[in-house]
C-alpha positions, 0 to 999 in steps of 0.5 A, a space after each residue: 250556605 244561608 243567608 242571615 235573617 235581617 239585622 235587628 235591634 241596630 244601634 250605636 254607642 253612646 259615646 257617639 252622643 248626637 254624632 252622626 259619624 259613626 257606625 250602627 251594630 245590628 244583630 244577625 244570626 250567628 254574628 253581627 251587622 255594621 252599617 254606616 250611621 249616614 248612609 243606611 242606604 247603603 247596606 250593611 256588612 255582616 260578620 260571623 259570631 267569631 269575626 266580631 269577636 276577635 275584631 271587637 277583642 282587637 279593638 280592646 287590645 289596641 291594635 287599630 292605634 288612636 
């Protein structure tokens, strides 16, 4: 297995506006990278192209509630 290059281009949603408490996506090869806005310190976890998919199509169909 190798390992993913470093995540590039973070961001975060600009529905976040000046918020700190959110979450950064970055880009890594063959998926993506999540990292905490207020502790990019921590590190980041990483996913593959199909797990961000199928979380980010959850997301749209409602299933973490609020």
């Amino acid at each position: 297995m190798t390992k993913p290059h470093r995540p590039e281009g973070w961001r975060k949603s600009k529905y976040s506006g000046g918020q700190t408490n959110c979450v950064e996506v970055g880009r890594v090869d063959g998926g993506a990278a999540v990292r905490d806005t207020k502790n990019r310190a921590a590190g980041h976890l990483t996913t593959t192209a199909g797990q961000w998919a199928a979380f980010l199509g959850a997301i749209k169909d409602g299933r973490f509630g609020g």
